[in-house]
C-alpha positions as CSV (number, residue, x, y, z in Angstrom):
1,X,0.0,0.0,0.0
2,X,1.2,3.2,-1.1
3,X,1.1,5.9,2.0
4,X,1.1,9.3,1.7
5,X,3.5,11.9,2.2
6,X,3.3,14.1,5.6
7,X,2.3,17.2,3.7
8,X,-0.4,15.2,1.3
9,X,-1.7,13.5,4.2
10,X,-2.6,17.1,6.3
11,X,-3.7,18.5,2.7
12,X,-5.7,15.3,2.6
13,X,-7.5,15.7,6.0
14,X,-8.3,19.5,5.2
15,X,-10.6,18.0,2.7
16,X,-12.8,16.5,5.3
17,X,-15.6,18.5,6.5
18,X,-14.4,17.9,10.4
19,X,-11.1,19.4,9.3
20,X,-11.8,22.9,7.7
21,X,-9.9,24.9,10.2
22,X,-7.1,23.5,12.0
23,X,-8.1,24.9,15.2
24,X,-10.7,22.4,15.6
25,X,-8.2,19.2,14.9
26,X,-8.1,17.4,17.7
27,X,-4.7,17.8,20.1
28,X,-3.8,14.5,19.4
29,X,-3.2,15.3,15.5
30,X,-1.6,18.6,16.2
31,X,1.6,17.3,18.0
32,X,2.5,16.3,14.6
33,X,2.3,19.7,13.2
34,X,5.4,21.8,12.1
35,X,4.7,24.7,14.6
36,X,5.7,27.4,11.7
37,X,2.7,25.9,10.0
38,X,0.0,28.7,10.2
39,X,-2.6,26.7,8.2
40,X,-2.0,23.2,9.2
41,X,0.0,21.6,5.9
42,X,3.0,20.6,7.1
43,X,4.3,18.2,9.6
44,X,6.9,18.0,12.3
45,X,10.0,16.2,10.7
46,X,10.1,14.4,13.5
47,X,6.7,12.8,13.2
48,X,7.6,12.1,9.4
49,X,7.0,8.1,10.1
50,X,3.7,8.2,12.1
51,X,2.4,10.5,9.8
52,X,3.2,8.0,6.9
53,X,1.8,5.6,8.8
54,X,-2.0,7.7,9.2
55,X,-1.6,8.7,5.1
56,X,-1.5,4.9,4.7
57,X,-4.9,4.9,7.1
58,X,-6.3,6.8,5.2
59,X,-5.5,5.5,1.8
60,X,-7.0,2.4,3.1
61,X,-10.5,3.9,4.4
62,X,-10.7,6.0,0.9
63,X,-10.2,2.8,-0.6
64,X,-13.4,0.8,1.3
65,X,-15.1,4.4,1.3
66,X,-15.8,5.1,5.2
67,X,-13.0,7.4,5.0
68,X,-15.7,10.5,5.6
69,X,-17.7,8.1,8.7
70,X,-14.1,7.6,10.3
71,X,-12.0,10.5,10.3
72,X,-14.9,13.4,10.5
73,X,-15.1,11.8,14.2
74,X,-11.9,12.9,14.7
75,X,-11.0,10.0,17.5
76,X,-7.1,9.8,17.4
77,X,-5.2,8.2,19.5
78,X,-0.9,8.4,19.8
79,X,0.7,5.0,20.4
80,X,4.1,4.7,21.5
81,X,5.7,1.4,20.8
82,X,7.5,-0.2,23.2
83,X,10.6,-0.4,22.3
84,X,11.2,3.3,22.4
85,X,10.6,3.2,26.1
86,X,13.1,0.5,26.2
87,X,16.0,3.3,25.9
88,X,14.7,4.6,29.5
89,X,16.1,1.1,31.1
90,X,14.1,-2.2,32.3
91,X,13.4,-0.4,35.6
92,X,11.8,2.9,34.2
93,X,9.6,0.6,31.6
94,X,6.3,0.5,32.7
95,X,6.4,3.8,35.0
96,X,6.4,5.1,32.1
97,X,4.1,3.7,30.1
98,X,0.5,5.7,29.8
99,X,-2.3,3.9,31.4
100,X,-3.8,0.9,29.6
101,X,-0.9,0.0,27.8
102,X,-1.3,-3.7,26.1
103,X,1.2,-6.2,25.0
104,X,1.4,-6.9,21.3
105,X,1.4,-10.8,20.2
106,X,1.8,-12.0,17.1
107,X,-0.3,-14.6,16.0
108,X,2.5,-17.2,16.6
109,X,2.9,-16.4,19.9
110,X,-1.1,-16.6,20.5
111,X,-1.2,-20.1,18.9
112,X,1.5,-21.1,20.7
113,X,0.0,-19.6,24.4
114,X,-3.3,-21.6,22.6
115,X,-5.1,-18.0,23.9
116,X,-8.0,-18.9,21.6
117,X,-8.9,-21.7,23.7
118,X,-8.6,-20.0,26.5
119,X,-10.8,-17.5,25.5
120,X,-13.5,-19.7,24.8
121,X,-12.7,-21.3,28.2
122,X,-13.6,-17.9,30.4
123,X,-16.0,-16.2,27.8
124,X,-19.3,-16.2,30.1
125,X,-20.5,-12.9,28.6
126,X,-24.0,-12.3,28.0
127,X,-23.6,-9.2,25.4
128,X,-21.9,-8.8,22.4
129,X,-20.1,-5.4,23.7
130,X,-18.8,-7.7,26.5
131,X,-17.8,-9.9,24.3
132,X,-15.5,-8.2,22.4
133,X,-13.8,-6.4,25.5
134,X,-12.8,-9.5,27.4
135,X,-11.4,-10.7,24.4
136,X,-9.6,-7.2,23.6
137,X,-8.4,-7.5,27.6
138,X,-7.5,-11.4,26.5
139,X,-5.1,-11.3,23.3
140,X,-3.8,-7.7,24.9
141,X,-2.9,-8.5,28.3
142,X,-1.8,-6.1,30.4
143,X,1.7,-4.3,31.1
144,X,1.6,-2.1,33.7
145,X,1.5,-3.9,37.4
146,X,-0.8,-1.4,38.8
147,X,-3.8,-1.6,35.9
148,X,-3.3,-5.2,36.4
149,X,-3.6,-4.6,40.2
150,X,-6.6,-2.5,39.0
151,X,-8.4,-5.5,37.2
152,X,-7.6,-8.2,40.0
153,X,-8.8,-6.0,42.7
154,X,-12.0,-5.6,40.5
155,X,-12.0,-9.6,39.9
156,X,-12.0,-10.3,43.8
157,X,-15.4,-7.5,44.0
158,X,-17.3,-10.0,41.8
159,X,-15.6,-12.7,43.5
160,X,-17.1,-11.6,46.9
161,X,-20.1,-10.3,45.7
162,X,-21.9,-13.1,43.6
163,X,-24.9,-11.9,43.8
164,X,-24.4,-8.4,42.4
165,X,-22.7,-10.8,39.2
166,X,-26.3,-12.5,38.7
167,X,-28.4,-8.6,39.2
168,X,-25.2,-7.8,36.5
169,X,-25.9,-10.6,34.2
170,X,-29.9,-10.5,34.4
171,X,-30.2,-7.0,33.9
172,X,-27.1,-6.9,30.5
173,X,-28.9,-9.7,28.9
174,X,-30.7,-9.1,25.3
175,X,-29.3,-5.6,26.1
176,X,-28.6,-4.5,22.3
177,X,-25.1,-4.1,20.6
178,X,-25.0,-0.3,21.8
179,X,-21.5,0.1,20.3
180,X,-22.1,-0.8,16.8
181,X,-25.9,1.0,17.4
182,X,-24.6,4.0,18.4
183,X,-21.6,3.6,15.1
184,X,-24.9,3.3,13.0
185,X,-26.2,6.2,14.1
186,X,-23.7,8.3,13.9
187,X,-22.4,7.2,10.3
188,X,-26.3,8.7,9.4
189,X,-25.4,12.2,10.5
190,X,-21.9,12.3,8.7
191,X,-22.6,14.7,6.0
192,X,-20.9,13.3,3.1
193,X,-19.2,15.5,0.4
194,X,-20.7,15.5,-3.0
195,X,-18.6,12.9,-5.1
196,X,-18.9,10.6,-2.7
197,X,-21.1,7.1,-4.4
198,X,-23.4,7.3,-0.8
199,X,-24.9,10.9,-2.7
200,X,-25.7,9.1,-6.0
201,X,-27.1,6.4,-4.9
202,X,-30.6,6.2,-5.6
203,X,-33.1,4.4,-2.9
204,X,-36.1,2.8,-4.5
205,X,-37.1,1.8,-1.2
206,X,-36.3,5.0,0.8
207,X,-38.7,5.3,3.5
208,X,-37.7,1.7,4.4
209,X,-34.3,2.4,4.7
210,X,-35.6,6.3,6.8
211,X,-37.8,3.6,8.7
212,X,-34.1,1.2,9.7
213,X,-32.3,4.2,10.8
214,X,-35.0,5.6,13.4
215,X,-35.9,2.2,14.3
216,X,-31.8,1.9,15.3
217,X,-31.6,5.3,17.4
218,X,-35.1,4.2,19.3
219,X,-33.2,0.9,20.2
220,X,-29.9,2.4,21.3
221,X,-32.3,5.2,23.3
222,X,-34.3,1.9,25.1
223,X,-30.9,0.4,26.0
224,X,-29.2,3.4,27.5
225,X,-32.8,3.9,29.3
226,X,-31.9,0.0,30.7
227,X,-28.3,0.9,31.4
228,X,-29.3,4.2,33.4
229,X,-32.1,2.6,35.6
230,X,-29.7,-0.2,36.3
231,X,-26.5,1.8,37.4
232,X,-28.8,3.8,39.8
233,X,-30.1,1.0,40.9
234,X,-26.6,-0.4,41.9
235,X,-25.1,2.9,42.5
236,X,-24.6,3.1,45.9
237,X,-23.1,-0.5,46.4
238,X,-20.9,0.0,43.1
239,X,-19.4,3.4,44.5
240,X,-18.8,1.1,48.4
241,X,-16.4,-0.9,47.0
242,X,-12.6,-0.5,47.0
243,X,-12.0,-1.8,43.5
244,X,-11.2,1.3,41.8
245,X,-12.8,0.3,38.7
246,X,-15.5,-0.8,40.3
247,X,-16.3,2.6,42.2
248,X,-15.6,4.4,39.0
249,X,-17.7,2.1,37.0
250,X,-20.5,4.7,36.0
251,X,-18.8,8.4,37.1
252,X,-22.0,10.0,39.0
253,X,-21.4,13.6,36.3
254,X,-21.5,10.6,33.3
255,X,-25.0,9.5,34.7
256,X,-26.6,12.8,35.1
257,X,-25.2,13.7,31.8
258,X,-26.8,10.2,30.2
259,X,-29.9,11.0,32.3
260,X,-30.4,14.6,30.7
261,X,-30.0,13.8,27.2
262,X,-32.0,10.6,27.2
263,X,-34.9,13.2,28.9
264,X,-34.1,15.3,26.0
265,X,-34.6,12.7,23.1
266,X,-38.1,12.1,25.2
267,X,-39.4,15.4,24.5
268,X,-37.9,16.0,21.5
269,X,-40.1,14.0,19.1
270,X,-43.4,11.6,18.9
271,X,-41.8,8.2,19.7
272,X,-44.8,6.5,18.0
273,X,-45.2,8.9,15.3
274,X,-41.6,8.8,13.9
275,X,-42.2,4.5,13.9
276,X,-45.3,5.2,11.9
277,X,-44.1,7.6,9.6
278,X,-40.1,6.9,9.3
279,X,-39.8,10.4,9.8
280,X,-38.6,12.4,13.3
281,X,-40.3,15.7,13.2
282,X,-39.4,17.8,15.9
283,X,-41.5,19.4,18.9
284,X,-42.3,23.1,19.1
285,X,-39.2,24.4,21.4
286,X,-36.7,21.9,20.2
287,X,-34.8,22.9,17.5
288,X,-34.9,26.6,16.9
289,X,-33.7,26.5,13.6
290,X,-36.4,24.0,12.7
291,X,-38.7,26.1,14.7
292,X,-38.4,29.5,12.4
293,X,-38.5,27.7,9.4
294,X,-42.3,26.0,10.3
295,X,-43.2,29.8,11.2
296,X,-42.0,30.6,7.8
297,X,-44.0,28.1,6.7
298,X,-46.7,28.7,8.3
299,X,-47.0,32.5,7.4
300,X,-46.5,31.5,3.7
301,X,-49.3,29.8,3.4
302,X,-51.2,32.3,5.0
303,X,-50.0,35.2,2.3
304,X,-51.0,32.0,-0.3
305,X,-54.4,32.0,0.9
306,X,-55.0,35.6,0.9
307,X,-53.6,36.6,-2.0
308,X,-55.5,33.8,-3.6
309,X,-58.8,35.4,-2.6
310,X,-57.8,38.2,-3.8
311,X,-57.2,36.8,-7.4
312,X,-60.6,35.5,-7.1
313,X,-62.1,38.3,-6.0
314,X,-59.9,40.3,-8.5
315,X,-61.3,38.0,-11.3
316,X,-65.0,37.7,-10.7
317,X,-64.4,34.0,-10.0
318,X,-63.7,30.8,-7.7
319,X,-62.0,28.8,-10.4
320,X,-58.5,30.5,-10.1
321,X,-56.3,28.6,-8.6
322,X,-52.5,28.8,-8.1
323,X,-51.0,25.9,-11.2
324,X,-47.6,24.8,-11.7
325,X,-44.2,22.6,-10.3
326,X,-41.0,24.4,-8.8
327,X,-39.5,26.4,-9.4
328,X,-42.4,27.8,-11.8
329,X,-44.9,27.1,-8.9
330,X,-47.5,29.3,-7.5
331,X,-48.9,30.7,-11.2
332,X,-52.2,32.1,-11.1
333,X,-54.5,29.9,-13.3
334,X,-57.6,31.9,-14.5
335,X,-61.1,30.5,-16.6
336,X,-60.2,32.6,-20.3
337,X,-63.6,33.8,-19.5
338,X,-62.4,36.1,-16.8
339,X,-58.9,36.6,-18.2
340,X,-59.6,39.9,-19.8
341,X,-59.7,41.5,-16.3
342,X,-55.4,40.7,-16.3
343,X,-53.9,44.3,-16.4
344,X,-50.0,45.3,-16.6
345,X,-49.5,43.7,-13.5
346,X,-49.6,40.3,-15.1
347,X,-47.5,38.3,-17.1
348,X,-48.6,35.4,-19.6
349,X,-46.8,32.0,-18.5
350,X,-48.5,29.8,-19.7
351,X,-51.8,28.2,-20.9
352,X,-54.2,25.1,-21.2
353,X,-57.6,25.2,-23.1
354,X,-60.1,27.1,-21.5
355,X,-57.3,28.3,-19.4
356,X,-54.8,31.2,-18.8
357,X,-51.5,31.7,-16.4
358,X,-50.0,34.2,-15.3
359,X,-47.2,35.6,-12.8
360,X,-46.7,38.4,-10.9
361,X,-44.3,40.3,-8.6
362,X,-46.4,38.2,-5.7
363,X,-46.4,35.2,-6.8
364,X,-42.3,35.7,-7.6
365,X,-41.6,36.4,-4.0
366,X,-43.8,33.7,-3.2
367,X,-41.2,31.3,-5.3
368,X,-38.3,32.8,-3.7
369,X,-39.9,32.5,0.0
């Protein structure tokens, strides 16, 4: 695979909608930046391989096309191998290391440790997220002695505590894959540029596929509903312990955040109506934006009306009606009877037997309202 250069790859990323201005990049990406760099082109020569190394990321995601659903999240994350901290000396090794920091085994060496077996041997998870994170914390094993502390101390909770494992495990089962859910959901809000194939594909089935992605954000709203009632349920017992990953399970500030947007999305919308409909239309008071433009809406409609009953009024009769598609909608369509009462003020557009259209300086505003 061909990587990019460093200055192709930040010319690349200022391509991305998420990436416009480099003041919003995240910190992590501007480490790498040549500080002389004003606009965010160039990169620090020391950073010259990583930077390879995230043009060849991205040469890989253009390539599949999720490049725009991955990098417009702008989750990056600086790893430093190993054997750089290795210069420090064996003592300094893992004081050093940043919190979390994994092994890396090569397939060999997992055959050989035969860590798929032993995988299947403890996997007792009853949801897919869980799944995949004991089996992350499996073929990753620790390196620093005190996370590993961390985990055994948090091992020995459950170990004393069986009956907070069986409230655990009855209230996480059929709980829905929130990660990949919440992925979903947020891969439907990426606004993608105009070449990409997403914008010309056509749907022949679109309000099916309107209908999947709302059924999708109702189910990752019903689980995190499940997830809050549960860790306030268990609250109080989780933050006794002196596990530290226990206690810091659920942060109290992370469950009054989760508890104020999920009581957000409740009043936001008509559960049952977007089902219905495949179609979330915001309450009054929600969305300002959306908010002005239905009071625009609305007040068009009303200068529709009336001016219509003007026309008719103007005309002598109740057949005029407005005729007509954008963007040559709202034309006045009069009986040819009643025509002859069209002074300067309109102009001929059009015509059918029987009929006549016209436009005027009203009905042009109307079109550009």
């Amino acid at each position: 695979m061909n990587s990019l250069k460093k200055e192709t790859c930040f010319q690349k990323l200022h391509k991305y909608q998420a990436f416009d201005t480099k003041d919003d990049w995240p910190q992590e990406l501007k480490e790498h930046l040549d500080e002389s760099d004003s606009v965010g082109l160039h990169g620090r020569k020391e950073s010259e391989l990583a930077l390879s190394a995230l043009g060849a990321i991205i040469n890989y995601l253009s390539d599949n096309l999720i490049d725009e659903y991955v990098l417009n999240m702008k989750q990056f994350t600086n790893v430093k191998p190993i054997d750089l901290e290795r210069s420090l000396g064996a003592d300094s090794i893992a004081e050093n290391l940043p919190p979390g920091s994994n092994m890396i085994l090569d397939n060999k060496t997992l055959s050989n440790l035969d860590i798929p077996s032993l995988f299947k041997v403890v996997n007792k998870t009853v949801t897919a997220m869980g799944k995949r994170l004991l089996k992350q914390w499996t073929f990753l094993p620790l390196l620093r002695t005190k996370d590993i502390a961390d985990r055994q101390a948090a091992v020995r909770f459950f170990e004393s505590n069986t009956g907070m494992v069986e409230v655990f495990r009855d209230n996480l089962k059929g709980l829905p894959d929130l990660e990949r859910l919440v992925a979903s959901v947020a891969r439907s809000g990426v606004k993608l540029s105009s070449d990409h194939p997403e914008q010309r594909a056509i749907y022949y089935t679109q309000d099916f596929s309107s209908a999947r992605k709302i059924k999708k954000l109702l189910q990752c709203l019903d689980g995190f509903v499940r997830i809050k009632q549960f860790f306030e349920a268990v609250q109080d017992d989780l933050a006794a312990s002196e596990a530290k990953l226990i206690k810091n399970l659920i942060p109290v500030d992370v469950l009054a955040e989760l508890s104020e947007r999920l009581t957000f999305f409740k009043k936001a919308f008509n559960r049952k109506q977007a089902e219905e409909t495949g179609k979330i239309i915001p309450k009054e008071g929600v969305d300002d934006d959306y908010d002005r433009v239905c009071e625009d809406k609305r007040q068009l409609e009303n200068d529709l009306e009336k001016y219509l009953n003007e026309q008719k009024r103007h005309f002598g009769s109740r057949d005029v009606k407005y005729f007509g598609k954008p963007p040559n909608h709202y034309q006045i369509e009069v009986p040819e009877a009643f025509a002859k009462k069209a002074d300067s003020r309109y102009t001929v557009s059009s015509n059918r037997k029987g009929f006549k259209r016209y436009t005027t300086e009203e009905t042009k505003n109307f079109v550009t309202r």
